[in-house]
C-alpha positions as CSV (number, residue, x, y, z in Angstrom):
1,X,0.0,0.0,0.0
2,X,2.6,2.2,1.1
3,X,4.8,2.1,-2.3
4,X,1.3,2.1,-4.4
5,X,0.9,6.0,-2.7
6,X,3.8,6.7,-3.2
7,X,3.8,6.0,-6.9
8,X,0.4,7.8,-7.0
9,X,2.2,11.0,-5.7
10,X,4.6,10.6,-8.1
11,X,2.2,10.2,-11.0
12,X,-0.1,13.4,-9.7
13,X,3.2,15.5,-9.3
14,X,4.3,14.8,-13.3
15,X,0.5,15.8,-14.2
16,X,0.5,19.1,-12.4
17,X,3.9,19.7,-13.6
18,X,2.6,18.9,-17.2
19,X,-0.8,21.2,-16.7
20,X,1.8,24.0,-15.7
21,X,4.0,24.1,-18.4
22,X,1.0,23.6,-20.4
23,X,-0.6,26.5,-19.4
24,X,2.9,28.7,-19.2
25,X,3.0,28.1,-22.6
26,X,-0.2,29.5,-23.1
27,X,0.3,32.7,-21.1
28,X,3.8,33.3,-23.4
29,X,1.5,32.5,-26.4
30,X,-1.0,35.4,-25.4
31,X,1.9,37.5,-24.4
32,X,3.8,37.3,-27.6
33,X,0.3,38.0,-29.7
34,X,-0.4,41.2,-27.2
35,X,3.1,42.3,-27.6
36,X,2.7,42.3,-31.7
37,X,4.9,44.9,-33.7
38,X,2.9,47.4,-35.1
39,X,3.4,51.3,-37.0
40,X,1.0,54.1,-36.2
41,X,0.8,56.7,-39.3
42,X,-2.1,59.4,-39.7
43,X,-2.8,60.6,-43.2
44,X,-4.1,64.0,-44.5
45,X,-6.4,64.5,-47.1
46,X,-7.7,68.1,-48.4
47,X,-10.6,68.7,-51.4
48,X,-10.8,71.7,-52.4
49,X,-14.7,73.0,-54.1
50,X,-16.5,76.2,-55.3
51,X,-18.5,77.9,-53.3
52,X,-21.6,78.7,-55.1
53,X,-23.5,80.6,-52.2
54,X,-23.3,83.9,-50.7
55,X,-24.2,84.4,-47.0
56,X,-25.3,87.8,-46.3
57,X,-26.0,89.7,-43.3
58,X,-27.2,92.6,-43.5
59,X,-29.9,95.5,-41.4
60,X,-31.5,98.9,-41.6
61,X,-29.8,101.3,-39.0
62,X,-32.5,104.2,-38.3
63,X,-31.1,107.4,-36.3
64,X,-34.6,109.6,-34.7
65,X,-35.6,112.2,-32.3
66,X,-38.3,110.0,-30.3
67,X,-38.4,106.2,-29.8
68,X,-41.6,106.2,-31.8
69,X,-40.1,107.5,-34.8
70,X,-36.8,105.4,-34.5
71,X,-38.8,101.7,-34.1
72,X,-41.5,103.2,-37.0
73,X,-38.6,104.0,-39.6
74,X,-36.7,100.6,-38.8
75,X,-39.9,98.8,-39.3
76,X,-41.2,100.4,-42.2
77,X,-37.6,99.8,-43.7
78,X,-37.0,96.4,-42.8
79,X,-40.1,95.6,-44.0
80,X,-39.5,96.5,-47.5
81,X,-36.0,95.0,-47.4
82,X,-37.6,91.5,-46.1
83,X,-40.5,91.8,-48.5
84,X,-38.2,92.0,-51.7
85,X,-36.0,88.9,-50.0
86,X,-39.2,86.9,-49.4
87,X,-40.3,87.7,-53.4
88,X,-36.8,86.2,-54.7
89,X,-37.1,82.4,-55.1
90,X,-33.8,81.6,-54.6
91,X,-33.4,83.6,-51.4
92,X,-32.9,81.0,-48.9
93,X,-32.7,80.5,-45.3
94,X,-34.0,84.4,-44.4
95,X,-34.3,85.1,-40.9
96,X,-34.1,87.8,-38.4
97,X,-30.6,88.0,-36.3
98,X,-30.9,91.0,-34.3
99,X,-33.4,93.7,-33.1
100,X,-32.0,96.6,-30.9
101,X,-32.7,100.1,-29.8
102,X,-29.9,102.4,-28.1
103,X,-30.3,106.0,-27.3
104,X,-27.9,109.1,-28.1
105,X,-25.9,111.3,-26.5
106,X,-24.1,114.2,-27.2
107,X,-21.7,115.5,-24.6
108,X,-20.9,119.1,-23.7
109,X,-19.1,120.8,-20.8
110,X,-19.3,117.3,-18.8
111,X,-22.6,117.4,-19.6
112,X,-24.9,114.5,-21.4
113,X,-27.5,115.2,-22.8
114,X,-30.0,112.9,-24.6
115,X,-30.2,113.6,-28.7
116,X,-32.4,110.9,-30.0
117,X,-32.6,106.7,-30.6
118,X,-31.0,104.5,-33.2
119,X,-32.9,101.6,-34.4
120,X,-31.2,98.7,-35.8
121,X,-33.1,95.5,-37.4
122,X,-30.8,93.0,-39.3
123,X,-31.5,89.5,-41.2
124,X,-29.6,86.9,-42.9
125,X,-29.8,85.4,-45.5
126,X,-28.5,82.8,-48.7
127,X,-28.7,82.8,-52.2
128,X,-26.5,82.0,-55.4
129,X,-23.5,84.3,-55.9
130,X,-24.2,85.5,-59.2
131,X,-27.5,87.0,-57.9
132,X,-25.8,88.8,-55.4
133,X,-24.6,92.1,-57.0
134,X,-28.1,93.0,-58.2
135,X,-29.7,91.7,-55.0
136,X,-27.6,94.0,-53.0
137,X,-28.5,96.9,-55.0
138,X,-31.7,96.2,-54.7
139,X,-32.4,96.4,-50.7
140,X,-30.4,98.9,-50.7
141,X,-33.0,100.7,-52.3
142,X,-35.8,99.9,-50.4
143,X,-34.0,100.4,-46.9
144,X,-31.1,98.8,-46.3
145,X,-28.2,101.0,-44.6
146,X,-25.8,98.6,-43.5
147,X,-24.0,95.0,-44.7
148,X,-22.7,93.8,-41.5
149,X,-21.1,90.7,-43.2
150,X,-20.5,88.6,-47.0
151,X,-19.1,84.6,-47.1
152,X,-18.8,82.7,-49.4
153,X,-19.6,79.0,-49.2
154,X,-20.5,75.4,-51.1
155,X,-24.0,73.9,-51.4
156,X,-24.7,71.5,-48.5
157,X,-24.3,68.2,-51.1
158,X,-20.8,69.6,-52.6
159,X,-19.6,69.7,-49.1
160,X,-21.0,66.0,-48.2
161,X,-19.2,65.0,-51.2
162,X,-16.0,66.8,-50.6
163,X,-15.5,65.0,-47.6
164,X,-16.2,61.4,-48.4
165,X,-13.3,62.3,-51.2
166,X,-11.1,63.9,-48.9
167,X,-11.6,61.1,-46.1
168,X,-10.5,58.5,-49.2
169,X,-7.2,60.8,-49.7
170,X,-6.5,60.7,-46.0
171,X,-6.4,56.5,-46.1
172,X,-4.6,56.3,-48.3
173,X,-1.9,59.0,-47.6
174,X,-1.7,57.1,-44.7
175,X,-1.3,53.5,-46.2
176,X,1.2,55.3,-48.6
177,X,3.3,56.1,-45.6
178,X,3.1,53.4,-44.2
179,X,4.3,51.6,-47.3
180,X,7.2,54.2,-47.3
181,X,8.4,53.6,-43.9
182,X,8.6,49.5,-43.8
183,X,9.8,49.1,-47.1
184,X,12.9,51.1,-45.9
185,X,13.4,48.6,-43.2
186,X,13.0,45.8,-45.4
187,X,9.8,44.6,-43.6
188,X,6.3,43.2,-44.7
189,X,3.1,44.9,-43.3
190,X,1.0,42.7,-42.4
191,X,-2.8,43.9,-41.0
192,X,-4.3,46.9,-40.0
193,X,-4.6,46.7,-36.2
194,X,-6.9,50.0,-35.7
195,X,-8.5,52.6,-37.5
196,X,-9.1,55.7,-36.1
197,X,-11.5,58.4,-38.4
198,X,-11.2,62.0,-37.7
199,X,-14.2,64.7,-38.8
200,X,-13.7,66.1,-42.1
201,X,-13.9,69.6,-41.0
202,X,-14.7,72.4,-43.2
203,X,-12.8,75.6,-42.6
204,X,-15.1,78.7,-42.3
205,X,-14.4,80.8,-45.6
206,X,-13.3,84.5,-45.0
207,X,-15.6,87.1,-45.3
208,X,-15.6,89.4,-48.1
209,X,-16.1,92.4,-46.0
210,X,-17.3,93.5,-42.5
211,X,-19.8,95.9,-41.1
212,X,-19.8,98.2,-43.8
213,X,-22.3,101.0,-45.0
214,X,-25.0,99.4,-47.5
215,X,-25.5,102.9,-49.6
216,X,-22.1,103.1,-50.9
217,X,-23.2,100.2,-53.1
218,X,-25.4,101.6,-54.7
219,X,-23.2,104.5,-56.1
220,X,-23.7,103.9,-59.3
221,X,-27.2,102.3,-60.1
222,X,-26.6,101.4,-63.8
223,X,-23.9,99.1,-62.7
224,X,-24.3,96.3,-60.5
225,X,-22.0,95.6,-57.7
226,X,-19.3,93.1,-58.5
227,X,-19.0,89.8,-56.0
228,X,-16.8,86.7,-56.7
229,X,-17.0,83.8,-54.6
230,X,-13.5,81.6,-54.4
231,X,-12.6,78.3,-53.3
232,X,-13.7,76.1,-50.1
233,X,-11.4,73.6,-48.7
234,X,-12.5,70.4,-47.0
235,X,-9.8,68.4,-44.6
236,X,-10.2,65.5,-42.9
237,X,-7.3,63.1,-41.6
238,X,-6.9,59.0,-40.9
239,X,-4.7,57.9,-38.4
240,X,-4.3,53.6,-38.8
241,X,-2.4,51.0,-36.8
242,X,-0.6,48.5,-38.7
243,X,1.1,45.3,-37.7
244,X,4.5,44.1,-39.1
């Protein structure tokens, strides 16, 4: 009995030492496939499209005596200016962006002394860039006393476009340079590990002008005021993980 335990010890102690090395081997196995070689590059990709749209901004600036004449004026004004917006089809996106009403003051001998009200109404609004010019002109003429700001931008489907192209350009400057870098070092890439998709972002364009008066543009009213949109650039970058 005794050497038949004995031998039984002997035979459990060369399992466990077998299920041990069994499962060390396992762990290195897991080890060496977490500990795989891999080269992070991020890739760039820029479209560049026309921007067919003008975005406008621009109000009726009243100076009166009273309150009641300052709000009437602005009103009657903007009115007009909204009403010949409204009656252009391809006016788009028109709303109000601002109402206010400040008073005056002149000052004399330390003295202030209330002179009167300025009314201010302004709207936006969107519409092709060759109708601009005219478009201008034309609330100008109806009320319109300042531009408060011009940009130029790309139609909303030119822009979803843009970046699906410029997203494509960013993989595969990225797969190029990855490409680039291992072949140097005489090695083989293998998978991609990870992908990581930044935004395409669209840069805001720069505005034509700023806060200027709305009557010098109608200096000459046989002439229509000249506007040219430009370009609008659409980036987006792609940053992969690749084994070797």
């Amino acid at each position: 009995m005794r050497d038949r335990f004995v031998l039984l010890s002997l035979y459990l102690g060369l399992v466990c030492i077998t299920f041990t090395n069994s499962a060390l081997a396992q762990d290195r196995g897991q080890i060496q496939n977490m500990l795989v070689r891999t080269l992070t590059v991020s890739g760039r990709g820029v479209e560049s499209i026309p921007t067919t749209l003008t975005e406008v901004r621009l109000g009726v600036e009243v100076q009166r005596k009273t309150i009641t004449e300052a709000q009437q004026e602005a009103a009657r004004r903007s009115d007009a200016v909204v009403s010949l917006l409204k009656a252009r089809p391809q006016v788009e996106k028109l709303q109000t962006t601002g109402i206010t009403l400040n008073p005056v003051y002149s000052y004399n001998n330390n003295t202030q002394k209330l002179t009167g009200y300025i009314a201010t109404n302004t709207v936006s609004f969107r519409v092709p860039t060759e109708k601009i010019g005219m478009l201008l002109d034309e609330t100008v003429k109806v009320g319109a006393t300042r531009i408060d700001g011009i940009n130029f931008v790309a139609t909303d489907s030119a822009v979803s476009a843009a970046q699906q192209l410029a997203l494509r350009k960013a993989t595969q400057d990225a797969q190029q340079q990855a490409n680039s870098v291992l072949s140097s070092l005489n090695l083989t890439p293998k998978e991609i590990v990870s992908i990581q998709v930044n935004d395409a972002n669209v840069p805001p364009p720069q505005p034509l002008f700023q806060a200027e008066r709305a009557t010098s543009l109608a200096a000459d009213a046989k002439v229509a005021t000249p506007v040219v949109g430009g370009e609008q650039k659409v980036e987006a970058s792609v940053t992969l993980q690749i084994s070797y």
